[in-house]
N, C-alpha and C positions, 0 to 999 in steps of 0.2 A: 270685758270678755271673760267669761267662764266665773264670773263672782271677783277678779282678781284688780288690784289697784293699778291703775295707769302706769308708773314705773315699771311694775311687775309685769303687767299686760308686753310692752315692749319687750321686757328681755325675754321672755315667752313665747315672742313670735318670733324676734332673733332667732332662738336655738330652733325652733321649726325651721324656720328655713335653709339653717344651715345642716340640718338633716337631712334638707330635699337638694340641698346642692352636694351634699356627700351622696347620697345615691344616683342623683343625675350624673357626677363626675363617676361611679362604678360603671353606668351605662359604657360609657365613653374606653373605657377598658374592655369592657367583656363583651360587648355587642362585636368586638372582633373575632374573639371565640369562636359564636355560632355561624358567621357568615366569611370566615376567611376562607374558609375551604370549597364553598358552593360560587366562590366568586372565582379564586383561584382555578377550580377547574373548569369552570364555565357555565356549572349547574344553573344558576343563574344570574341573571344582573342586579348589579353591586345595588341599585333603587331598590328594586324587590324586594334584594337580600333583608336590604336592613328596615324596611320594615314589617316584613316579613318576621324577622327577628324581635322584633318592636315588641310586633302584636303578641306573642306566645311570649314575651316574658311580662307584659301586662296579665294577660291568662295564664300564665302559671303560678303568681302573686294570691292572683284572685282564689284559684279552686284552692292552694293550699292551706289556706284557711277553713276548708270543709275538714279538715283531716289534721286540726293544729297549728300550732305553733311552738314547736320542738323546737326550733332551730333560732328563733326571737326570745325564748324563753332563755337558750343558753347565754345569750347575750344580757340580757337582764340581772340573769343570776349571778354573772362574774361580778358582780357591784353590791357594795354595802348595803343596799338599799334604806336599810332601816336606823343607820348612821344618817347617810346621806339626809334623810330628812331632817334630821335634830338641826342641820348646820342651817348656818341662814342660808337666804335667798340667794343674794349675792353671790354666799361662795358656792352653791349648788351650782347656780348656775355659770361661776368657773370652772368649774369640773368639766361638764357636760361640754360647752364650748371648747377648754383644751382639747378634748379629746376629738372633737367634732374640726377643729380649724388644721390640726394635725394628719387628720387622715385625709382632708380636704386636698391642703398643702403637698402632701406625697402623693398621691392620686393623681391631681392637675400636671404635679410637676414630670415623673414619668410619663405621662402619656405623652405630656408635648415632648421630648425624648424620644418617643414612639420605644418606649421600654416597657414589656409585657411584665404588668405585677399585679401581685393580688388584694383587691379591694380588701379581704377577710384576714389575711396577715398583715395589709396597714390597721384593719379597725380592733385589730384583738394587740397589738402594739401601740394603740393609744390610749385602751381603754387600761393596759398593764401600767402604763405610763402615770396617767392619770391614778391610778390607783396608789401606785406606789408612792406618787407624794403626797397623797390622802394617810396614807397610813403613818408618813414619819413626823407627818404634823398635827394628828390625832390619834393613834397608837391604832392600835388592833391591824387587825391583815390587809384591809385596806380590799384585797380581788380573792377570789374565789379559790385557790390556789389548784384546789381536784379538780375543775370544772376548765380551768385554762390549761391543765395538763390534758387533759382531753382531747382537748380542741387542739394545742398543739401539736398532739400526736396525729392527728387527722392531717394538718398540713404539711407534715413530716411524712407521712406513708403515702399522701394521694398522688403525689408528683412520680416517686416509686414506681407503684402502681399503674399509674395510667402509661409509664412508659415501657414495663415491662409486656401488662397486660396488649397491649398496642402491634409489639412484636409476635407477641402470639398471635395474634388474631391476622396479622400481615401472615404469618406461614402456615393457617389454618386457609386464607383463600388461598394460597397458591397451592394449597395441595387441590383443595374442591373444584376451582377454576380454572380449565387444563385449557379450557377453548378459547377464549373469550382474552387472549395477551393482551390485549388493547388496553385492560385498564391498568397493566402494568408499568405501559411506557408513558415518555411525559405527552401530554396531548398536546396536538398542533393547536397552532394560536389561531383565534378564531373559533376552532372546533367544542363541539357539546358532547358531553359524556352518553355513551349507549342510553336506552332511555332504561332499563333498569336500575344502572348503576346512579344513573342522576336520578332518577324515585329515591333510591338509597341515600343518595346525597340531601336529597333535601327532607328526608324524613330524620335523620339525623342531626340537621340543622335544627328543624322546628324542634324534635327533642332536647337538643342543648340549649336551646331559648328559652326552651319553658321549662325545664328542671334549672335553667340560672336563675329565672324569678323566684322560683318557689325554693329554692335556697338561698341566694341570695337578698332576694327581696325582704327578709324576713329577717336579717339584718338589719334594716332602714325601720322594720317596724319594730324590734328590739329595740336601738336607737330611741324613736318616739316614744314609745313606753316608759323607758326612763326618764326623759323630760314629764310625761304626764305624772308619773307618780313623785316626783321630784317636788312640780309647781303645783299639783294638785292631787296629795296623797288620799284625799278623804273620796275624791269623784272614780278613782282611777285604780287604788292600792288593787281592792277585787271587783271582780265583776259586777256589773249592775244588779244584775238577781239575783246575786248572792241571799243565800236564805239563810239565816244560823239554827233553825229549827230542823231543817231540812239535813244540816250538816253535825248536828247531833245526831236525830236518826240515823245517818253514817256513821258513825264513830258507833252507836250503840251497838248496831249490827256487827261492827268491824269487832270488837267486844268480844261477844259472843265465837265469833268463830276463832279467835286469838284464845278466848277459856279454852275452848275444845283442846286446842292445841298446847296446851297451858305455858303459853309464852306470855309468864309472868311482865319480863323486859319491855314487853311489845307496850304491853297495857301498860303500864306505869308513863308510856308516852302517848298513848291515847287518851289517858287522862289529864293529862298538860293539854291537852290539843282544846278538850274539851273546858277546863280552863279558860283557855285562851277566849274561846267564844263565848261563854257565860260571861265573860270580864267585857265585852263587845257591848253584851245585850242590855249590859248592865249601864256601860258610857250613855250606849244611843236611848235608852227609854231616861236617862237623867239630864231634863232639858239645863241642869248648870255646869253642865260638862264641856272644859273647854277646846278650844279646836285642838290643841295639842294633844287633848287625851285621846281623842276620836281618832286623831292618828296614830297615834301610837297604838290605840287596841286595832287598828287596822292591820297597820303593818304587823303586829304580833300575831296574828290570825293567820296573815298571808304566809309569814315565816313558817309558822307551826303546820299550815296544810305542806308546804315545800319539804321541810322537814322529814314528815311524819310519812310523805309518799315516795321518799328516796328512799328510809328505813326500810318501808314494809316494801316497794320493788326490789328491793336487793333480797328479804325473806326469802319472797315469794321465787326470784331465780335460783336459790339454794336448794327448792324442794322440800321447804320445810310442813308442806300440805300434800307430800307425797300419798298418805294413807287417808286421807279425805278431799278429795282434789273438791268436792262440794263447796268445801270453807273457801277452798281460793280462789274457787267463780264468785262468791258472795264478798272477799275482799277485793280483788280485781274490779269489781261493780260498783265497789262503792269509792274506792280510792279515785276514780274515776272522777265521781261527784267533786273531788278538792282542785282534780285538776283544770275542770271546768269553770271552776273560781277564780283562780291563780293566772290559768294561759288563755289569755282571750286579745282580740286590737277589736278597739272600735271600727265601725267600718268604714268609715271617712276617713281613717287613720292608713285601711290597708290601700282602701283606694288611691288616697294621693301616691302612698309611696309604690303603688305600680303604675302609678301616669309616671312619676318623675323615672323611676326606673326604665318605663316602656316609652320614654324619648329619649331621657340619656344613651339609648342604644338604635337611636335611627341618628345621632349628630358624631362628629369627632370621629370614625369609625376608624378611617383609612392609616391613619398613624399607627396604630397596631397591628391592623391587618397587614400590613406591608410587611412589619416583621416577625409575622405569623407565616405570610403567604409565602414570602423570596428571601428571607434573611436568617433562617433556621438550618434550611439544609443548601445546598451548592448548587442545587437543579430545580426547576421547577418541578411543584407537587403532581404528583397522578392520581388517577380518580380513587384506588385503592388506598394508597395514603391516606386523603382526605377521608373518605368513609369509616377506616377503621379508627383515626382517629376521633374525629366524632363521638362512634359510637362507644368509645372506653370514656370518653368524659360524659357522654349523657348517663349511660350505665352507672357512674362511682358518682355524681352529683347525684343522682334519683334515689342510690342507698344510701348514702350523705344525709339526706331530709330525712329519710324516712327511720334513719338512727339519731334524729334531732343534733348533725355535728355539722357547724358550718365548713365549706370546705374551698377551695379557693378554683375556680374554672380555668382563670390565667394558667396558673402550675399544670392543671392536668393537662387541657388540650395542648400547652408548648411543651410538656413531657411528652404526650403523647404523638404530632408534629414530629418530636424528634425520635424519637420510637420509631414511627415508620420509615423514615428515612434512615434507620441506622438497618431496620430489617432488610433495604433495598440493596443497598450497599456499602454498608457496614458504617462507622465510628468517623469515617471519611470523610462521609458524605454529610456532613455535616458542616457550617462555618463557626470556627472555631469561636472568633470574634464575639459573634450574637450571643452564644452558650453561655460567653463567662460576661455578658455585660448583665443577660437573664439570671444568671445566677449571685452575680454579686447586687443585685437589686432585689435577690430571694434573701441574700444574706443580710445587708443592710437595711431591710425594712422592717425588723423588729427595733435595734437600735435607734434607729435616726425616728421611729415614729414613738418609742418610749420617751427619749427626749425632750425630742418636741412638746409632745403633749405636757411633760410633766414639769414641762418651763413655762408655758402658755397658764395652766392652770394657776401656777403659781406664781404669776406677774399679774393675770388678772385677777386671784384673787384680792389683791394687795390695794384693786381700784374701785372694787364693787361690794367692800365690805359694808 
């Protein structure tokens, strides 16, 4: 398979799989997200619900791919990469397993719990995990350190967030909605929401389905990306049509508008870049060049586009093309081109992981949901609750993606959940119980998944050297 040796071929499909069993186990979390509130109030039933949910986070996998992969990219980039390849097989692929058996492990094991956590704070706690004992057993950083500050600050603000914003939006309908009390109170059992408010309800549903795929799913192909570039740097580092001819005429143009600007600095690293691909051109036309070097000039390429496109976006945010805004369409346009290299999934790759994600969220649903739906707040949900939470977690997952930062669904819709019920009737209304079991499973899941992983890795590398 893929050019690779029988041994290799095996542990290859292992970590595949167990990529798809880490994403089908997210399903099994988050698929309660978008359908606890439309079952809870009766918008629809719980079959519908969840595949109804299925299907738009299959479809929102898929189209976000027309538009990137921001959000798989930040997961790729918190890792060595270009270390990782030097090591062997064997320990690559402990790595990638610790990290992968770890968030597996925590995932499975809360849900059957029926303890709402977030797939994105186990998988950035296994990859920190993982990293850290990469690093004290081969020196350097081992994880990304900006790039996990990031992300962390994302899952630190979105639970905030979703549960202040939540409140707002509960005393923005009760001002607008003077007539209509009915979606105030809890609904009789049995009964269906107005049919506007259940339109609302379930347009909210499919929006948090499909902004969970397309964020979250992009995770699972982050994930697969580093097993490919892992077991097969040379097929996978860049993009298949990577041109290097094409990506000098880039950098020349990029050139030019940087003279203008006479950022001396700039250029001094556009010329490494360009380097880097001359040193490329030079591997692949010398047919006694060995695999090792192929890779290496690969991965030095891929580094130097990553590099060289965070410098000049950060430039370019400073307004350093304030008095020629010309230059900075002409570098905008072309930095574009590296990114094209850099962030790409095969498409069998994004497909599997929105089958495994768009079942993982039709199976296991009801153990979350239950303490999504009855075990957050003290009364059952009403149609308003459900609605505005929703719509604060489809709204903060859609900007989430679209600022390429994973962010966690669990956290926001249970912040949000509890938002509305504290807007209804206060801090009370709440059970106390569920908050601090949610919360100590918000706390302990960077620990207990750092651990893990970074004992997994390093008990298996110990057998698969």
């Amino acid at each position: 398979m893929f050019g690779l040796e029988t041994g290799i071929t095996v542990l290859f499909v292992l970590c595949i799989l167990a990529v798809c069993v880490f994403e089908f186990a997210n399903g099994f979390h988050d698929t309660a997200n978008a359908v606890a509130t439309v079952i809870y109030t009766g918008a629809m039933k719980p079959t519908y619900a969840v595949v109804w949910s299925g299907f738009f986070n299959f479809l929102g996998l898929i189209i976000s791919g027309m538009f990137g992969y921001k959000v798989a990219m930040g997961i790729v980039n918190l890792l060595p990469l270009s270390d990782m390849i030097a090591l062997s097989t064997g320990e690559s692929v402990s790595l990638v397993l610790g990290m992968l058996l770890s968030g597996i492990i925590w995932n499975i094991g809360t849900w059957y719990l029926g303890i709402p956590c977030s797939s994105s704070h186990t998988l950035i706690g296994s990859i920190l995990g993982a990293g850290l004992v990469f690093s004290w057993m081969h020196g350097g950083e081992g994880v990304n350190w900006g790039k996990a500050g990031d992300i962390g600050l994302s899952l630190l603000i979105s639970p905030l967030f979703g549960f202040s914003v939540t409140i707002l939006l509960m005393y923005i309908l009760r001002r607008m909605v003077k007539t209509k009390k009915q979606i105030f109170k809890e609904p009789e059992p049995g009964s269906k929401p107005p049919v506007w408010i259940r339109a609302i309800l379930i347009t909210t549903c499919t929006l948090v389905s499909f902004f969970h795929g397309n964020n979250d799913g992009q995770k699972g192909i982050g994930l697969m990306l580093i097993i490919l570039i892992t077991f097969m740097p040379i097929q996978f580092t860049l993009s298949p049509d990577f041109d290097p001819n094409k990506a000098i005429q880039a950098i020349e143009k990029i050139d030019v508008a940087l003279a203008a600007e006479y950022k001396t600095d700039l250029l001094i690293k556009t010329a490494e870049v360009r380097q880097k691909i001359e040193t490329f051109k030079a591997v692949e036309a010398n047919p006694a060049s060995t695999v090792m070097e192929r890779k290496k000039a690969k991965i030095d390429v891929r580094t130097a586009f990553t590099k060289i496109g965070k410098k000049i976006g950060s430039e370019l945010k400073s307004n350093m093309f304030m008095d020629h805004p010309e230059n900075a369409k002409i570098v905008k346009s072309e930095i574009k081109i590296f990114k094209q290299y850099t962030e790409f999934s095969p498409t069998w790759v994004t497909i599997m992981i929105a089958l495994c994600l768009g079942m993982g969220t039709m199976i296991g649903w009801k153990r979350i949901a239950v303490t999504i739906g009855e075990k957050i707040g003290k009364r059952h949900m009403t149609y308003a609750e459900g609605a505005t939470a929703e719509l604060t977690t489809a709204a903060t997952i859609g900007m989430s993606s679209a600022f390429g930062l994973p962010v966690s669904t669990t956290h926001v819709l249970s912040s949000g959940v509890a938002g509305a019920m504290t807007a209804s009737k206060g801090v009370k209304n709440l059970q106390p119980g569920t908050i601090k079991t949610i919360a100590m499973a918000w706390i302990l899941t960077l620990p207990v998944t750092i651990i893990l992983a970074g004992g997994f890795y390093y008990l298996l590398q110990l057998f698969l050297k």
